[in-house]
C-alpha positions as CSV (number, residue, x, y, z in Angstrom):
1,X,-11.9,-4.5,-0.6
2,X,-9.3,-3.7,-3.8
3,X,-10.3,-6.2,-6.6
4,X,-8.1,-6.6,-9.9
5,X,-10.0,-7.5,-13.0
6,X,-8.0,-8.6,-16.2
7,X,-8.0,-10.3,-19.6
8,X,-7.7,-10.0,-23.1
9,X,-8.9,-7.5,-24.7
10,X,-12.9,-8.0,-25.9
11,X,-13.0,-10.9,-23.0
12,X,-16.0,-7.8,-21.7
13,X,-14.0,-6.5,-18.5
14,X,-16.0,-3.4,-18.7
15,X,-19.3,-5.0,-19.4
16,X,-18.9,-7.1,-16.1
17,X,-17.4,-4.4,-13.9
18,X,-20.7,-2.2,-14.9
19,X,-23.0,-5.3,-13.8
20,X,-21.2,-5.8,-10.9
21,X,-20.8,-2.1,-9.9
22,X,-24.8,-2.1,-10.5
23,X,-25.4,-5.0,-8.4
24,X,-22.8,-3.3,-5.5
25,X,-24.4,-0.1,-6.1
26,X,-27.7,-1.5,-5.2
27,X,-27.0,-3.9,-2.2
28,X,-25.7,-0.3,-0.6
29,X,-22.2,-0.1,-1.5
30,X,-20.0,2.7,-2.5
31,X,-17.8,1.7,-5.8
32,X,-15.1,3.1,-7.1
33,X,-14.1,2.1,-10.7
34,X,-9.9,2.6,-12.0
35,X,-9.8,1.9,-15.0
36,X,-6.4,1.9,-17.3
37,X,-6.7,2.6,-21.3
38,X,-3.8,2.2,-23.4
39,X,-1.4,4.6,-24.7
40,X,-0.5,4.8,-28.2
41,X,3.1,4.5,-28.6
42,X,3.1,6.6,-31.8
43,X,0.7,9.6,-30.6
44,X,1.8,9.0,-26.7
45,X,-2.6,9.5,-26.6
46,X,-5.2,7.9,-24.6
47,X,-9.1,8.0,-25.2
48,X,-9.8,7.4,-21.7
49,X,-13.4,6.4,-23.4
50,X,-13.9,3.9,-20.2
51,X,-16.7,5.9,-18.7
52,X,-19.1,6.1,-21.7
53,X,-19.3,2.1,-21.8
54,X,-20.6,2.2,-18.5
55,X,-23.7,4.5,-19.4
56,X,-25.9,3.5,-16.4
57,X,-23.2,2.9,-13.6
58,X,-21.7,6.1,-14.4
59,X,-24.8,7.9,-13.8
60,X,-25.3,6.4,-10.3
61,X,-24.0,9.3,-7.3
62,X,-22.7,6.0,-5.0
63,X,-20.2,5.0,-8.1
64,X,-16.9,6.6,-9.0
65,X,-15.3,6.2,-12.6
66,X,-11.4,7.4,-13.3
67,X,-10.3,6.4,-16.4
68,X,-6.3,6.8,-16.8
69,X,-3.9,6.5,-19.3
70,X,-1.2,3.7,-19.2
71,X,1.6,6.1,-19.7
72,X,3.8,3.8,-21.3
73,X,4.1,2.4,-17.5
74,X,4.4,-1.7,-17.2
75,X,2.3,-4.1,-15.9
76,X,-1.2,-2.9,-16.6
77,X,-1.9,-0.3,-14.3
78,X,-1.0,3.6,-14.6
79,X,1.8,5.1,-12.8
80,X,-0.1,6.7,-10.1
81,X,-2.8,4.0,-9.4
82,X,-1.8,3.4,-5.7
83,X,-2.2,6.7,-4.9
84,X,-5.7,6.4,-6.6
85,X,-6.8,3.8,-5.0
86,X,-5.9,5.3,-1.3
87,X,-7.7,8.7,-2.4
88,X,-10.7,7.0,-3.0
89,X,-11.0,4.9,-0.1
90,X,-10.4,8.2,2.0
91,X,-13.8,9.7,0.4
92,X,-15.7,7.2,1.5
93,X,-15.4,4.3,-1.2
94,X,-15.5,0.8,0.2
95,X,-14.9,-1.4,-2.7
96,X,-12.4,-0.3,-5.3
97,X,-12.0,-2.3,-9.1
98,X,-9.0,-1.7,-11.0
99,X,-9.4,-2.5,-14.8
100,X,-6.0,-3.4,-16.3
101,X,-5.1,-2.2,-19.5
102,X,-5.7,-5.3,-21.3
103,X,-2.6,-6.5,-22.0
104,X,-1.6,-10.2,-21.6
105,X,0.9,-11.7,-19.6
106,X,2.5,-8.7,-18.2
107,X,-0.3,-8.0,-16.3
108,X,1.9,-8.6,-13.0
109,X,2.1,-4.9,-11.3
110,X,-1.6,-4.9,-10.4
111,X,-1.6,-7.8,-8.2
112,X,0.9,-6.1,-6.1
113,X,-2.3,-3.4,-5.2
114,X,-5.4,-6.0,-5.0
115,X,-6.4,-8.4,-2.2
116,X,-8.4,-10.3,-4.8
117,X,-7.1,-10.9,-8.8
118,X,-10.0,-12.0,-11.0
119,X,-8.5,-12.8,-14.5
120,X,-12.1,-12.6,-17.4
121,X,-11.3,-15.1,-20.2
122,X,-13.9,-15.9,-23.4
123,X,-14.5,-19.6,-25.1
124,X,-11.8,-21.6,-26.9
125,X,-9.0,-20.8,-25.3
126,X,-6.8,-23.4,-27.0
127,X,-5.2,-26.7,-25.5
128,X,-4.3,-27.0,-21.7
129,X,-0.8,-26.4,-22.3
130,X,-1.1,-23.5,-23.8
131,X,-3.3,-22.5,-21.2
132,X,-1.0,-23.4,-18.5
133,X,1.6,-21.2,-20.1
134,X,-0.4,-18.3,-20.0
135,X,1.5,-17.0,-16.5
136,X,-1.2,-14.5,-15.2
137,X,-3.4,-17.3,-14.5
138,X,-0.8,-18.1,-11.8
139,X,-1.7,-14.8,-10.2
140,X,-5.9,-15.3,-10.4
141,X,-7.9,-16.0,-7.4
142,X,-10.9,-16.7,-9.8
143,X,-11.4,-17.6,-13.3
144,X,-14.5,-16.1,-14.8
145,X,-15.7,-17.7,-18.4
146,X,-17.7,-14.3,-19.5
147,X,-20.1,-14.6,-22.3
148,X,-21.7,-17.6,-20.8
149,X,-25.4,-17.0,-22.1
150,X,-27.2,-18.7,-25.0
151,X,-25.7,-20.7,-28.1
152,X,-22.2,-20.1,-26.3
153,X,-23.5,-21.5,-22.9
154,X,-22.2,-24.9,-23.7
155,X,-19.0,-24.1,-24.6
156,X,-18.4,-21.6,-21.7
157,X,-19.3,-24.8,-19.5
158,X,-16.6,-27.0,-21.6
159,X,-13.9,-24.1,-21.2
160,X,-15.0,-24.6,-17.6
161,X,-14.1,-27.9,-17.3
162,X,-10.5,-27.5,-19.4
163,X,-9.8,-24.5,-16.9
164,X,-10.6,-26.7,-14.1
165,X,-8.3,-29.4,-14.9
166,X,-5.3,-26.3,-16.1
167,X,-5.8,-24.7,-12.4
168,X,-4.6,-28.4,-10.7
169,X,-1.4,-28.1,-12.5
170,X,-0.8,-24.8,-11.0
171,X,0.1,-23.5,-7.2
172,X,-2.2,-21.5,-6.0
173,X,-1.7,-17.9,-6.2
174,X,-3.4,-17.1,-2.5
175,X,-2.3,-19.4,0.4
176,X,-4.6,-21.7,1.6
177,X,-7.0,-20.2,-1.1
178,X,-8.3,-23.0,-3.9
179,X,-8.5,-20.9,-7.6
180,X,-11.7,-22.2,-9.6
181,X,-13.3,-21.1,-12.5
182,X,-16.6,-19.9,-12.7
183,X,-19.5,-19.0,-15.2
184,X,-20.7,-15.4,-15.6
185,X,-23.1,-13.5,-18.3
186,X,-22.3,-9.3,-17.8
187,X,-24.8,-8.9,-20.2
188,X,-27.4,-11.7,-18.9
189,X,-26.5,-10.5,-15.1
190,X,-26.3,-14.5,-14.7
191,X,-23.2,-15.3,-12.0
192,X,-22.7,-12.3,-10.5
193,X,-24.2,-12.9,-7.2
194,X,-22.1,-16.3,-7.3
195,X,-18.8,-14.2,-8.1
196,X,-19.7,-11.8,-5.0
197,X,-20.4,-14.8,-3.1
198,X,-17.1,-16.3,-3.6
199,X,-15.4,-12.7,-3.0
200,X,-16.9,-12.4,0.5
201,X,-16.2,-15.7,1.0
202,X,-12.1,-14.9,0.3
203,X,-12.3,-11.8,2.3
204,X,-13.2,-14.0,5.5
205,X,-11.0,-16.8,5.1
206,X,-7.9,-14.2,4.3
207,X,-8.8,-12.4,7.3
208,X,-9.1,-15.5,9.3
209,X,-6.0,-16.8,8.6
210,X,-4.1,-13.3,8.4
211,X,-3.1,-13.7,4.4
212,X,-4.7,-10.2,4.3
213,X,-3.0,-8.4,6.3
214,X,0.4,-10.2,5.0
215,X,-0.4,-9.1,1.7
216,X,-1.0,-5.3,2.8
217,X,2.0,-5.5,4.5
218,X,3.7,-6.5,1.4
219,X,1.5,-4.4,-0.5
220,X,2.9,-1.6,1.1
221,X,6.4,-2.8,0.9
222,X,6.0,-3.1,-3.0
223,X,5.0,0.6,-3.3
224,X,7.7,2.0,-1.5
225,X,10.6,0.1,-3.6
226,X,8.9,1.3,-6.7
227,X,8.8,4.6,-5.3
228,X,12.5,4.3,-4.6
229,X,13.0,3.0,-8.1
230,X,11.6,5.9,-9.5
231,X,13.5,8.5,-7.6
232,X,16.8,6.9,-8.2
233,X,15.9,7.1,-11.5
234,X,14.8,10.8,-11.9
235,X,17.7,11.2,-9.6
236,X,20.2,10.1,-13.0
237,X,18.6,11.3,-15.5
238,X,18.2,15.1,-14.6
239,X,21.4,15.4,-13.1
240,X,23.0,18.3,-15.3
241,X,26.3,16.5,-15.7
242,X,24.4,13.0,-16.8
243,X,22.3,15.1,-19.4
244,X,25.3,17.1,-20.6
245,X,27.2,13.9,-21.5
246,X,24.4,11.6,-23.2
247,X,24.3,13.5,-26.7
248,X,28.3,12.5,-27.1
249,X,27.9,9.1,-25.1
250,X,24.7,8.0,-27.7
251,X,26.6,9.4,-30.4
252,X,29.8,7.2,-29.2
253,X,27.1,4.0,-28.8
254,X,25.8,4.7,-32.6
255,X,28.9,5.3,-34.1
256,X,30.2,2.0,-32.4
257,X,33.3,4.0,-31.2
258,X,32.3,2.0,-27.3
259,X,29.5,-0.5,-26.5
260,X,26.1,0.2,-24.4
261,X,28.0,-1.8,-21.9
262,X,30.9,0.6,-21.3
263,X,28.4,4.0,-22.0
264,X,26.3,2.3,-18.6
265,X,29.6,2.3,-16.9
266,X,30.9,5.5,-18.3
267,X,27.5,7.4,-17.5
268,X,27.3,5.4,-14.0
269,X,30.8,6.0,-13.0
270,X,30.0,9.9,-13.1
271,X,27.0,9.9,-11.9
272,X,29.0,8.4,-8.2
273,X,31.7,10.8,-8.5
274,X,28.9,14.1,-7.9
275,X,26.9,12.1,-5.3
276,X,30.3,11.8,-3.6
277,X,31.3,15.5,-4.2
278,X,28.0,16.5,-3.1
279,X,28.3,14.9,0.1
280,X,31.6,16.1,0.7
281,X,30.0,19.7,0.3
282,X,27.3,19.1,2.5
283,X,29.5,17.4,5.1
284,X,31.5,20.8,5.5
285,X,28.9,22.9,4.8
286,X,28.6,24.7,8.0
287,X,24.5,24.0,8.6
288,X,26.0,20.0,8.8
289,X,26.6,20.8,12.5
290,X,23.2,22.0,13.2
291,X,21.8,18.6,11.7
C-alpha cells in the first residue's frame, strides 16, 4: 500500500507519520518512510533533518527512513521517488509513506505514485471558499484535522464540520470513493486506529471495484512519459551544437536583438536538423543492415 501524506508546513506531517509508523510497526508491518525536504534555491542545500524528528520510529529494525532533497523538482516529491518506492517494496516493505515537501497547491506529482492521498490540515483554515480553492483538496482521499487534543479539540471538531460541507462542493478525487474528514491527535495517538481503519477500508473497496489496479496502470503510464520528458530533455540540452549556440542566442535574447520566441525556434530548428543528419548516418552506416 503507497500512501501520500501532505499539507502545510507545521500542519505535523512528520509527527503523524511517526505515530502511525509506530502503530504499523507494532500490528506487524514493515514501513518504509520517503520523506522530501526542501531545497534552498540560494544554496541548492537540503538538511534532510527528517529522520531525527522521528527519534523512536527510526530506531525500530521493521521501519525504513529516506530523507531526500527536492532538487528543485515540481510537485512535492524528489526526482527519483518512483524508483524509491519500487526499491523498497522489493526488500520486503509492505506499506510505503511519501512525505511531500510541504509546499501548497503544487503538490500534484505525488498523487500520480499513491493509491491513497491523505492531505493534514490544522484549525482555522479561513472561509469555505477559500477552502474550496485550495486545489489539492481535489486530489485527497481523506482529510485529517491534526492537532485535535485539548483546548484546540473544539475547534478541530468545528474545522470538521466546515471541511465537511467544502468536500460536497467538490468531485471526488477516487471513483466511487466518498472524501471525509476526520479528527487525529499525532501527539495524543487519538484517531489513528480510525485513519487505518478507513485506509483498509479503501484498499478493499478499490480492489473490488478494480480502481486499483486502473490507477497502477496509469501510475505506470505517468512514469514512463516523465521519463520520456526527461530524456528529450537531456537529449537538447547536451547536444554539442545546442550548447555551443546558447551563449550567443542568450546574449541575442538580453540584448533584445530577437525574442525568446524566435531563440525557441532558432535553438529548436537546429536541434531537428542533427537528429535528421544523424539518422541519415546511421541509415547508411553499414551495421544498419545487420539491424
Amino acid at each position: 500500500m503507497r500512501i501520500g501524506i501532505t499539507g502545510v508546513p507545521g500542519a505535523g506531517k512528520s509527527t503523524i507519520i511517526e505515530a502511525l509508523g509506530n502503530m504499523l510497526c507494532d500490528a506487524g508491518h514493515r514501513v518504509a518512510i520517503l520523506t522530501v525536504d526542501p531545497t534552498s534555491s540560494v544554496t541548492r542545500g537540503s538538511i534532510l533533518g527528517d529522520k531525527t524528528r522521528m527519534g523512536t520510529l527510526s530506531r525500530r529494525p521493521e521501519a525504513f527512513i529516506r530523507p531526500s532533497p527536492a532538487g528543485g523538482t515540481l510537485g512535492g516529491v524528489a526526482r527519483k521517488s518512483r524508483e524509491t518506492m519500487l526499491m523498497c517494496e522489493a526488500a520486503g516493505y509492505d506499506i510505503i509513506l511519501i512525505e511531500t515537501v510541504g509546499v501548497g497547491q503544487s503538490e500534484t506529482t505525488v498523487r500520480s505514485m499513491v493509491d491513497f492521498f491523505m492531505l493534514v490540515v490544522l484549525t482555522g483554515a479561513g472561509d469555505e471558499l477559500q477552502g474550496i480553492k485550495k486545489g489539492i483538496m481535489e486530489l485527497a482521499d481523506a482529510i485529517v484535522i491534526n492537532k485535535a487534543d485539548g483546548d484546540n479539540l473544539v475547534k478541530a471538531q468545528v474545522a470538521r464540520g466546515e471541511y465537511e460541507r467544502m468536500i460536497e462542493y467538490i468531485r471526488p478525487a477516487t471513483p466511487g470513493w466518498p472524501t471525509h474528514a476526520y479528527l487525529c491527535s499525532a501527539v495524543k495517538h487519538t484517531g489513528l486506529q480510525e485513519l487505518w481503519q478507513v485506509i483498509q477500508v479503501f484498499q478493499r473497496m478499490t480492489a473490488e471495484s478494480g480502481v486499483f489496479r486502473k490507477r497502477r496502470d496509469g501510475q505506470l503510464l505517468d512514469w514512463m512519459n516523465s521519463m520520456i520528458d526527461e530524456h528529450l530533455h537531456n537529449l537538447f540540452f547536451e547536444d554539442p551544437v545546442i550548447t555551443g549556440r546558447m551563449p550567443e542566442v542568450r546574449d541575442a535574447v538580453l540584448a533584445g536583438t530577437i525574442s525568446p520566441t524566435q531563440a525557441v525556434a532558432e535553438l529548436i530548428g537546429m536541434f531537428d536538423v542533427r537528429r535528421a543528419a544523424a539518422r541519415q548516418v546511421d541509415l547508411f552506416h553499414p551495421a544498419a543492415e545487420k539491424r
